[in-house]
Structures are given as structure tokens and as C-alpha cells.
C-alpha positions as CSV (number, residue, x, y, z in Angstrom):
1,X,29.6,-9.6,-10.3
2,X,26.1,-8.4,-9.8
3,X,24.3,-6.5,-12.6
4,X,23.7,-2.5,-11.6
5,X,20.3,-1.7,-12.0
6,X,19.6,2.0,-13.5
7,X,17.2,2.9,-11.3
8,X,15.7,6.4,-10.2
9,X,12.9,5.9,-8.1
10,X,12.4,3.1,-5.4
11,X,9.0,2.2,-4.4
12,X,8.6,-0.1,-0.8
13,X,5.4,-1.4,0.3
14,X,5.8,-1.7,4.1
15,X,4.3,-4.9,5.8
16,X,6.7,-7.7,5.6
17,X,8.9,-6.0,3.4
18,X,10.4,-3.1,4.6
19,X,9.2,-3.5,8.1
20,X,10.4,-6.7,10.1
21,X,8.0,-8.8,11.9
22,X,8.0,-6.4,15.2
23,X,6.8,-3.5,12.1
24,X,9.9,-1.7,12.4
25,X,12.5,-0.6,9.5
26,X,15.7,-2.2,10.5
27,X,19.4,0.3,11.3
28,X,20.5,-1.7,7.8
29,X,17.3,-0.8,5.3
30,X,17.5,2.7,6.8
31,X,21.2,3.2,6.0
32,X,20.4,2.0,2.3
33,X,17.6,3.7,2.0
34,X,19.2,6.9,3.0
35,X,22.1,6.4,0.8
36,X,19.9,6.2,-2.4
37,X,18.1,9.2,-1.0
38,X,21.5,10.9,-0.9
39,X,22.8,9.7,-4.9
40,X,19.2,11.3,-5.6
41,X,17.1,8.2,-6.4
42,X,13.6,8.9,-5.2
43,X,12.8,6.4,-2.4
44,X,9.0,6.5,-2.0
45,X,7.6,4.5,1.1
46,X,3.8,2.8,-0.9
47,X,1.7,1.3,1.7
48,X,-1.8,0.3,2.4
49,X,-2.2,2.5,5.3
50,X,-3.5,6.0,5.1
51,X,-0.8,9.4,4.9
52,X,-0.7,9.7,8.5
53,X,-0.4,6.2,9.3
54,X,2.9,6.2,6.5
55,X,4.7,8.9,8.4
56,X,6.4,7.5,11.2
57,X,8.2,4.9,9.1
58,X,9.0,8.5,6.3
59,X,10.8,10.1,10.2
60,X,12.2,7.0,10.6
61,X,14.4,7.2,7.4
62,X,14.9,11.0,7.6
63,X,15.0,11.7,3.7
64,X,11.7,13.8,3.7
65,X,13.6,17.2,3.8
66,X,15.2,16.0,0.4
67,X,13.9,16.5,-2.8
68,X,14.6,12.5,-3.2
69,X,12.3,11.8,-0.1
70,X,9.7,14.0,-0.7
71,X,6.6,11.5,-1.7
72,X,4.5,9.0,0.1
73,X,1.8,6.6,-2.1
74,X,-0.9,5.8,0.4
75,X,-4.4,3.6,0.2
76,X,-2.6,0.9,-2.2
77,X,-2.1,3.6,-4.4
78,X,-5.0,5.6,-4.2
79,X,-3.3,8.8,-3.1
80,X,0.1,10.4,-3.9
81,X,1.0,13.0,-1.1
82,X,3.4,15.8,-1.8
83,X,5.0,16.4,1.6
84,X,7.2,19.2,0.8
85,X,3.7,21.1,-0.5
86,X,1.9,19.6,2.1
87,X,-0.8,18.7,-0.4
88,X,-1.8,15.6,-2.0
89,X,-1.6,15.5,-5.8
90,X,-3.2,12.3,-6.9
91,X,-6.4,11.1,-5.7
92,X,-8.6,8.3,-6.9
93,X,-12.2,7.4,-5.3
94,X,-14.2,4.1,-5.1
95,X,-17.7,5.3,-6.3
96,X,-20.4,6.1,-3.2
97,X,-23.0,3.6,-4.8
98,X,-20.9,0.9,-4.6
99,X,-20.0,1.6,-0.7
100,X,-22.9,2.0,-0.2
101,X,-23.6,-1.6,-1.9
102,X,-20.9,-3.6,-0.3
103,X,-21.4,-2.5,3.0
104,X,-25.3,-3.4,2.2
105,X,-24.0,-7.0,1.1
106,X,-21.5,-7.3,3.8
107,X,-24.0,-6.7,6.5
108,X,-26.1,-9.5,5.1
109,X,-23.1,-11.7,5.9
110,X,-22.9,-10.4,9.8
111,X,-19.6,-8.4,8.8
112,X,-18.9,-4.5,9.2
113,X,-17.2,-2.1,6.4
114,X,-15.0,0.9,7.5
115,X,-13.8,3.8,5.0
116,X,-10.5,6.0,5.2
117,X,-9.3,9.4,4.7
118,X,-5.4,10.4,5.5
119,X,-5.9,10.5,9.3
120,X,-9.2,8.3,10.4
121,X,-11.0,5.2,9.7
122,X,-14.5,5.7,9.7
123,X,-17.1,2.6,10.4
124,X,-20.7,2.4,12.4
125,X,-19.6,1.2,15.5
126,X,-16.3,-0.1,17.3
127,X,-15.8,-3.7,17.0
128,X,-13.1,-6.1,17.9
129,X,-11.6,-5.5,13.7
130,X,-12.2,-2.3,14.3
131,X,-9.8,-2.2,17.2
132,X,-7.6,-4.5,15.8
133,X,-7.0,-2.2,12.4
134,X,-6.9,0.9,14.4
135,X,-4.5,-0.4,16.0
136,X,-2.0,-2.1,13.3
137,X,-2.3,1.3,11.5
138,X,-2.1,3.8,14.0
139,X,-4.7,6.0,12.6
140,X,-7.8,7.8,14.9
141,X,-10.7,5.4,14.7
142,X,-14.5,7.2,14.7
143,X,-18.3,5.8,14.5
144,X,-20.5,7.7,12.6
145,X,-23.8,7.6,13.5
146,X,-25.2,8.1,10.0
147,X,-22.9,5.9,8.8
148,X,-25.0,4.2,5.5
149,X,-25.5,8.0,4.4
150,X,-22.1,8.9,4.9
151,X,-20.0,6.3,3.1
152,X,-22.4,7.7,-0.3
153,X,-20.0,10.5,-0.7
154,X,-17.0,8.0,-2.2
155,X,-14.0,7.0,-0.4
156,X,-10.7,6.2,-1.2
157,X,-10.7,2.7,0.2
158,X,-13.8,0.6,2.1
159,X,-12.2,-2.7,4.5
160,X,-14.5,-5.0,5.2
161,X,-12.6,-7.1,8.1
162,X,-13.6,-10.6,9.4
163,X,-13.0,-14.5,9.5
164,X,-10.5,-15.2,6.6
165,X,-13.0,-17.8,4.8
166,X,-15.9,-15.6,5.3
167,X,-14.0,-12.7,3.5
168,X,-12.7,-15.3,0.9
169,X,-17.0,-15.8,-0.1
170,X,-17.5,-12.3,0.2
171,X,-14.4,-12.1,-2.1
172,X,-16.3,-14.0,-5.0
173,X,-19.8,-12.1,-4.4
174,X,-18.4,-8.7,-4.9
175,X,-16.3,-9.5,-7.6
176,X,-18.8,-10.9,-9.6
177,X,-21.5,-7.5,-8.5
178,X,-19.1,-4.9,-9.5
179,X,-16.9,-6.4,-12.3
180,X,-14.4,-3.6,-13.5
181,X,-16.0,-1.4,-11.5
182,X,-14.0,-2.2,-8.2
183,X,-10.6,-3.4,-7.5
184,X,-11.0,-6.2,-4.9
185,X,-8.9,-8.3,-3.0
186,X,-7.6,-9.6,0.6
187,X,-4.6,-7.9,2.0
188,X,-4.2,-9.7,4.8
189,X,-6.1,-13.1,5.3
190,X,-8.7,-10.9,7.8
191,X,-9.1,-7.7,5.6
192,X,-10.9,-7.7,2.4
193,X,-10.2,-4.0,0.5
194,X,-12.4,-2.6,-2.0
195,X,-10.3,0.5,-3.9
196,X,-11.2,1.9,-7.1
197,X,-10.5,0.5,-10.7
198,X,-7.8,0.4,-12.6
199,X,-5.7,2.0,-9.3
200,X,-2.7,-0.1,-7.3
201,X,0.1,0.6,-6.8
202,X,1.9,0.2,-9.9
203,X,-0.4,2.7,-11.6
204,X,0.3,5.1,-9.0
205,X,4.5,4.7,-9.4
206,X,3.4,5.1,-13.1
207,X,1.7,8.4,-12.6
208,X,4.4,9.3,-10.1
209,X,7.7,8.7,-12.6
210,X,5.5,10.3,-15.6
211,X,5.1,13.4,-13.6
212,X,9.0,13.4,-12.3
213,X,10.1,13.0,-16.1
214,X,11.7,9.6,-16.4
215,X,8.7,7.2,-16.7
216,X,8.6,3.4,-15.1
217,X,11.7,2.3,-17.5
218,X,13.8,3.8,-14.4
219,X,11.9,1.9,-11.5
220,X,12.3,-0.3,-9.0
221,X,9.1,-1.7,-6.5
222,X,9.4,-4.2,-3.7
223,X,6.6,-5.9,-2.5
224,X,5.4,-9.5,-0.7
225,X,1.7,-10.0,-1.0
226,X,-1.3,-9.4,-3.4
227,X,-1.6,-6.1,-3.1
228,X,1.3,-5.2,-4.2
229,X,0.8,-7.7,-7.6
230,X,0.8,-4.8,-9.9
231,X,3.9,-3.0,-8.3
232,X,5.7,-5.9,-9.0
233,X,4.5,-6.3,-12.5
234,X,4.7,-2.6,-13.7
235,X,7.6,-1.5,-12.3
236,X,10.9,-2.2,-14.6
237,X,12.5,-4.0,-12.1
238,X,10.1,-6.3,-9.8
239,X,11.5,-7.6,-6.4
240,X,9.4,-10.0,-4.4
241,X,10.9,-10.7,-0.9
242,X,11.8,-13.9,-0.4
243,X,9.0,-14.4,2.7
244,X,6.2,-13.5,-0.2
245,X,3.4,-15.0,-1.7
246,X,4.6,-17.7,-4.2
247,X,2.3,-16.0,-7.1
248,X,4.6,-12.9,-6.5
249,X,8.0,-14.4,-6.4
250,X,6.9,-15.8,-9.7
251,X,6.0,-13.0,-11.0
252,X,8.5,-10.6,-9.8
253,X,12.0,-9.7,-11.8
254,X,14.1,-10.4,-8.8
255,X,13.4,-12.3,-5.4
256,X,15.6,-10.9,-2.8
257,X,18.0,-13.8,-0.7
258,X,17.2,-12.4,2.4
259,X,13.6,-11.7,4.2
260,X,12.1,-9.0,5.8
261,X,13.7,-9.9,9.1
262,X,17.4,-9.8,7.7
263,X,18.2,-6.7,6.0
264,X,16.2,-8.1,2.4
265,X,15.5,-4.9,1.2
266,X,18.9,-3.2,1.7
267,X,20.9,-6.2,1.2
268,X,19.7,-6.3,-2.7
269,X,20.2,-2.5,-2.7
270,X,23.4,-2.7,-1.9
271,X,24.3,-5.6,-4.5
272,X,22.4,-4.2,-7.6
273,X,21.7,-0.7,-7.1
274,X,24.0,1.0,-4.6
């Protein structure tokens, strides 16, 4: 017999997680997500993408009209978006000087930077990265002809996209320029994010359960890759899918039997929590 987890809110990062290889949430991970949604466990979708790009998934699972549904954590956890208010209610900013910096150094490797709000990625002129994240999140794309100027007014993310060993160099560089001052790190092989310091997504489920009264001892986060690393560790009970990164599977609390492509997500809901 399984151990039941005491668990009030639910954090899911998306991509190759909750999603399945086609980026869709699968008839079995809605119905369990719903039925926490309906015991009153918070179930809070906590993605990389932007607000806007988070909400089709949030119709798909048609909790938002409940109280349990009503919170989206975008930008790795850079923004907390009330949807019932219509208002977001956390916000954290990576610092215009250092955009303004990376996309300096990045240019002097022959790659591009792009910034985000809720609905639109922002970069100097459409390239084949651009396209391509435009694309993956569903979000309007726009060049800004002042671009250098514009990115100095601090962002909640910067992506500097490209060739996965050229980003893995430009990795090291940045890291060592900015110290604590920047969180940085690849989210996909091709996409190397620069977000604010001491912000993830664990932080923001930490803010989140805080506000709502019950703290991160009632938690639960699932997650797959590294930018989900402090999801997994913070919440107070980790579960790395079983199609994740090795260094989160090790350091998670739980690694679920089935992936992202079979029910993962709802089949360890349904054996621990529901």
C-alpha cells in the first residue's frame, strides 16, 4: 500500500512533464488534475513560458473558475498571475544593465537575445530561433528597432537561443560576469535563459503557499529538466519524471514509474495523493 501524501498545492512544469511529446495534456492527467482541483488542492500549472503562452493548457484542465485553479507561475517563476483578479501578484526583474550586458557579449559570439513580457517576445530582428521560440510558445513575436535601449528598462527573462555547444560557452562566460547577480542556465539544449537571482520556481511555490497560509511543508512539484532543479528540491515532496535529467531523478523525493507519454503525472496522483 502506497503512502498518502498530505498535500495542498500541486505545482507542474509543463514540457515533458505534464505535456506528452505532441505538447498536449493527456484525457488521464486532466481527469487527475481535475479531481484534486475538486478535493480543493491548489493545482498550479509553473512553466517557462510567459501568462499567455500558459493558458491554453489552464482551459484545457478547466479548474480556473475554482478557487483551487486560480494561479498560474510563469517565466520559471518570475511571475505569479492571479487569474480570478486578473492581475499579477509577484513579479521579479533581471536588472537592465545586465541585458543590456549579455546581449552585448552574446553578440560578440554571433548570437541574438530576446526579452519577454506576458504576451510577446521582444528581440532586434526575426531569426530562424526567433521563429522557432515563437512558435513552441505560442506567444506574438516583435522587433524593436531600438532594441539595445529597450531591453535597459529590466525584464523578467532574456533567451539567448543558438547552437547547443555555443550556448554551453556562453553558459560559462556569463556565469562567471554576473556571479549572484543572474540566475543562468540552458532550458532546452538551444536556449540559454538569464532570469533574476535567487528566483525559480521553487521560490515562487514558496511565496505562493506562504501567501495561501500553509507554507511548502504541504507541497508537491513535478518537474524533468534543470530548470525546474529548485522545484524539485524546495517543494516537500519532489517528483522527477521518469524521462528526466538523471541530476533530477537524483535529486527528487519521488521518480514517477511512468513518463510523460503514459499518464506519469496522474498515474502517481492517483497512487499517493488521490
Amino acid at each position: 500500500m502506497a503512502e498518502k501524501l498530505d498535500v495542498k498545492l500541486i505545482a507542474l512544469d509543463l514540457d515533458d512533464t505534464l505535456l506528452n511529446d505532441e505538447r498536449a495534456i493527456s484525457d488521464g492527467n486532466v481527469a487527475a488534475l481535475r479531481e484534486c482541483a475538486a478535493r480543493g488542492i491548489y493545482v498550479v500549472l509553473c512553466s517557462g513560458r510567459a501568462e499567455d503562452a500558459i493558458l491554453p493548457f489552464v482551459r484545457r484542465l478547466e479548474i480556473a473558475g475554482k478557487e483551487a485553479g486560480k494561479f498560474i507561475i510563469a517565466i520559471n517563476g518570475c511571475s505569479i498571475f492571479d487569474m480570478h483578479k486578473r492581475q499579477q501578484i509577484f513579479c521579479r526583474k533581471v536588472e537592465g544593465d545586465i541585458l543590456a550586458r549579455t546581449n552585448e557579449i552574446a553578440e560578440a559570439h554571433g548570437l541574438k537575445s530576446e526579452v519577454y513580457t506576458a504576451s510577446t517576445i521582444y528581440y532586434e530582428k526575426e531569426t530562424k530561433w526567433t521563429r522557432l521560440d515563437v512558435e513552441l510558445c505560442g506567444l506574438k513575436g516583435e522587433s524593436v528597432s531600438n532594441y539595445k535601449e529597450f531591453i535597459t528598462q529590466g525584464f523578467t527573462k532574456m533567451l539567448v537561443p543558438g547552437e547547443p555547444e555555443e550556448l554551453q560557452k556562453l553558459q560559462a562566460i556569463l556565469r562567471a560576469e554576473f556571479g549572484e547577480r543572474a540566475v543562468i542556465f540552458t532550458s532546452k539544449p538551444y536556449f540559454l535563459e538569464i532570469l533574476p537571482p535567487h528566483c525559480g520556481k521553487g521560490e515562487a511555490v514558496e511565496w505562493l503557499s506562504n501567501e495561501l497560509g500553509f507554507g511548502l511543508e504541504k507541497t508537491m512539484g513535478f518537474g524533468d529538466s534543470m530548470n525546474d532543479e529548485s522545484l524539485i528540491r524546495m517543494t516537500k515532496y519532489g517528483v522527477a519524471m521518469c524521462n528526466g535529467l538523471e541530476a533530477i531523478k537524483n535529486l527528487a523525493d519521488y521518480v514517477t514509474e511512468c513518463d510523460n507519454n503514459h499518464d506519469g503525472v496522474a498515474r502517481f496522483l492517483e497512487t499517493h495523493v488521490l
